[in-house]
C-alpha positions in Angstrom: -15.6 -53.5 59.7 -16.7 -50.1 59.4 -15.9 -49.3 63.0 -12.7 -50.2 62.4 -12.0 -48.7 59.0 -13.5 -45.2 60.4 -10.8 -45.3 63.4 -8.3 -45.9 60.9 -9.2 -42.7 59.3 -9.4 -40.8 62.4 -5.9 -42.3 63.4 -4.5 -41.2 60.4 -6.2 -37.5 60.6 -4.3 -37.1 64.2 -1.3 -37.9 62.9 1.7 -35.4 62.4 4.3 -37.7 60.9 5.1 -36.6 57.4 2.6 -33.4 56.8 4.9 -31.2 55.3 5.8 -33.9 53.2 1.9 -33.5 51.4 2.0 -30.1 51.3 4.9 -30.1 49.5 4.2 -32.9 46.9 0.7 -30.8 46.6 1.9 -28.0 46.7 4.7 -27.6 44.0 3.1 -29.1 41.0 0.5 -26.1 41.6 3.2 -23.5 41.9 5.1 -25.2 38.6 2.0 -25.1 36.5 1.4 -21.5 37.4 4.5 -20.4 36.8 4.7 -22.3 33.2 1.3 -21.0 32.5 2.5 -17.6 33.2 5.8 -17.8 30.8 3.2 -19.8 28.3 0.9 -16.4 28.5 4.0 -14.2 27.9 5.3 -15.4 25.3 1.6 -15.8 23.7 1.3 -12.4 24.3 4.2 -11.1 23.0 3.7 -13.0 19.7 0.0 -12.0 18.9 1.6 -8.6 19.3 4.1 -8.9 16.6 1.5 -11.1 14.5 -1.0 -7.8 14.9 2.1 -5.0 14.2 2.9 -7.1 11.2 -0.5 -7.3 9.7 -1.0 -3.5 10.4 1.9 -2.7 8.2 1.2 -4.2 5.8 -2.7 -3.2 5.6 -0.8 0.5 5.7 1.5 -0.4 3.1 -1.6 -1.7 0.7 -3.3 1.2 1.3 -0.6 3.4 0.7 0.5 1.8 -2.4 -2.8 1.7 -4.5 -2.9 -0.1 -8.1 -0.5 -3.0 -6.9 -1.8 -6.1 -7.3 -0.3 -7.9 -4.1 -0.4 -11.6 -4.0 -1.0 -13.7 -1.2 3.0 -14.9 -1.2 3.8 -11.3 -1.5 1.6 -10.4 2.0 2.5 -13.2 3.7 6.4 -12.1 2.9 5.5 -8.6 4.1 4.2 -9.6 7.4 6.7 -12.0 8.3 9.3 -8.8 7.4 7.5 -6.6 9.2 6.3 -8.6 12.5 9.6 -10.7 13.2 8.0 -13.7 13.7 10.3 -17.4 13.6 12.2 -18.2 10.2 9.1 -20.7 10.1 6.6 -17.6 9.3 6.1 -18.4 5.9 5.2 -21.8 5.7 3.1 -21.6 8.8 1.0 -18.3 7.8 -2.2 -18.3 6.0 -4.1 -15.3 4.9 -7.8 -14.8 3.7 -8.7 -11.7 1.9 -12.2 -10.9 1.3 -14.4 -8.0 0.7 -17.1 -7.0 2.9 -20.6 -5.2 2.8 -20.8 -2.9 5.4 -24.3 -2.3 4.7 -25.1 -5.7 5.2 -22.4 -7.1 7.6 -23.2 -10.4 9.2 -19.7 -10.7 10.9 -16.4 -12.2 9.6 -18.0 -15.9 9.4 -16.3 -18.8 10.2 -13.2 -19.9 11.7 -9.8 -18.5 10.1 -8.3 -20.4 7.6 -5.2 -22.2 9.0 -2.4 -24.1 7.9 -2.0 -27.7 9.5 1.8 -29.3 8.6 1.1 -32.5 9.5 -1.7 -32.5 6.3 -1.5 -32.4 3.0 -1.3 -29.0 1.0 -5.0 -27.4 1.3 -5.8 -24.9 -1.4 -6.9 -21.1 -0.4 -9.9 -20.6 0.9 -10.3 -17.0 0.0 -8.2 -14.3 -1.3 -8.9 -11.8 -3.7 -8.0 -8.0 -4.2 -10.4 -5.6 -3.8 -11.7 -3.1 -5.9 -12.0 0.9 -5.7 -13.4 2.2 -2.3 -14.2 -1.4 -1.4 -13.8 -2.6 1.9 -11.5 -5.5 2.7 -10.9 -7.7 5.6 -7.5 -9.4 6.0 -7.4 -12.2 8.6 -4.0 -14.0 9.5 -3.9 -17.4 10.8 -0.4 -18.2 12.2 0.2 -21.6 13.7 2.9 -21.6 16.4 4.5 -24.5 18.6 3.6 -23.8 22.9 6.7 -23.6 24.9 5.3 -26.3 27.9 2.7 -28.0 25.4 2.0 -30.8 27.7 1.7 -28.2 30.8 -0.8 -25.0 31.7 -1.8 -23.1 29.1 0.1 -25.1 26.4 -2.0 -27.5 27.3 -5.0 -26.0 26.7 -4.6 -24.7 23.2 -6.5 -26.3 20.6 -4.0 -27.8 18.2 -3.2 -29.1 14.6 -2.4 -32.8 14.1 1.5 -31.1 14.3 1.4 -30.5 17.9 1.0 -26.4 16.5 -2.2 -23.9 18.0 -3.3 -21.0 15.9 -3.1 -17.7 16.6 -5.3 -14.8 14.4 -5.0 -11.5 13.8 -8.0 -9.4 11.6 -7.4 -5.9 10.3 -10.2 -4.4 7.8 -9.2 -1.4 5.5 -10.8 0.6 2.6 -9.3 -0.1 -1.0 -7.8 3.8 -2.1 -8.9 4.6 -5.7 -6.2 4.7 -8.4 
C-alpha cells in the first residue's frame, strides 16, 4: 500500500502534463493580491494625508484665533473643509480634545475614540477647550470603507460592525492667551 502510493507520487512528480497550468493558478492570485494591496496602500495613504492636512489647519486656525470657543461640530466642519475628505466626513469623524501635562506626560492613553455606524449614538468621550498657555491634544478618529475589503490589506484592517476601519490623526498645540 505504501509502496504503491509512494510510486504514485513519484509518477506524478515526473510528469510534465499540465505544469504551467499550476503555476498559473498559483501564481495569479499572488500577483492579484499584491497589486490590490498596493492600490489598498495608496489610497490609505493618500487619505491619512488629507485626514493629517485637515487637522493641521485647523489646530493653526484655533491657535490663530484665540478667545473662540470652538465646538466639537464646528472642528469637525473645519477639517472636513479643509482635508477634502468624502461627503460622509461628518458623520464618520470623531474628535477628542483634552489637555495635557507635559510635566507629567504618561502618553496619549487609550485607543481613539471612534465612531461605529452600525451602533447606536455613543456620547463624547472627551472634549473640552483649553485654557491660557495650556497644552492641548486633538486626536481625530475617521472611519473609512477599504476599497478590496475582502482582499490584501483591506482585509487586514481592523473594522467596525459597518464593514468601516479607522484611521487617526493626533496634533498637540499650546492654547494662545487672550
Amino acid at each position: 500500500m505504501k509502496q504503491t502510493f509512494l510510486s504514485r507520487i513519484k509518477r506524478f512528480g515526473r510528469n510534465e502534463d499540465g505544469q504551467m497550468v499550476v503555476e498559473f493558478a498559483l501564481g495569479v492570485p499572488l500577483i492579484f493580491t499584491m497589486f490590490m494591496t498596493s492600490v489598498e496602500m495608496g489610497i490609505y495613504s493618500m487619505r491619512q494625508v488629507f485626514l493629517d492636512r485637515g487637522v493641521d489647519m485647523t489646530v493653526r486656525n484655533i491657535r490663530l484665533n484665540t478667545g473662540a470657543n470652538y465646538t466639537h461640530q464646528n472642528l469637525k466642519q473645519m477639517i472636513c473643509d479643509y482635508s477634502g475628505l468624502p461627503n460622509d466626513c461628518e458623520n464618520t469623524l470623531r474628535l477628542s480634545m483634552n489637555p495635557i501635562d507635559m510635566r507629567n506626560f504618561n502618553g496619549v492613553g487609550g485607543s481613539a475614540d471612534c465612531v461605529d455606524i452600525s451602533q447606536p449614538v455613543t456620547p463624547l468621550q472627551a472634549f473640552s477647550n483649553g485654557l491660557d498657555h495650556e497644552t492641548m491634544l486633538l486626536r481625530a478618529c475617521y472611519m473609512f470603507k477599504p476599497v478590496f475589503p475582502t482582499s490584501g490589506l483591506g482585509h487586514s484592517f481592523t473594522k467596525d460592525g459597518s464593514g468601516r476601519a479607522k484611521m487617526v490623526s493626533v496634533s498637540a498645540f499650546v492654547q494662545e492667551p487672550q
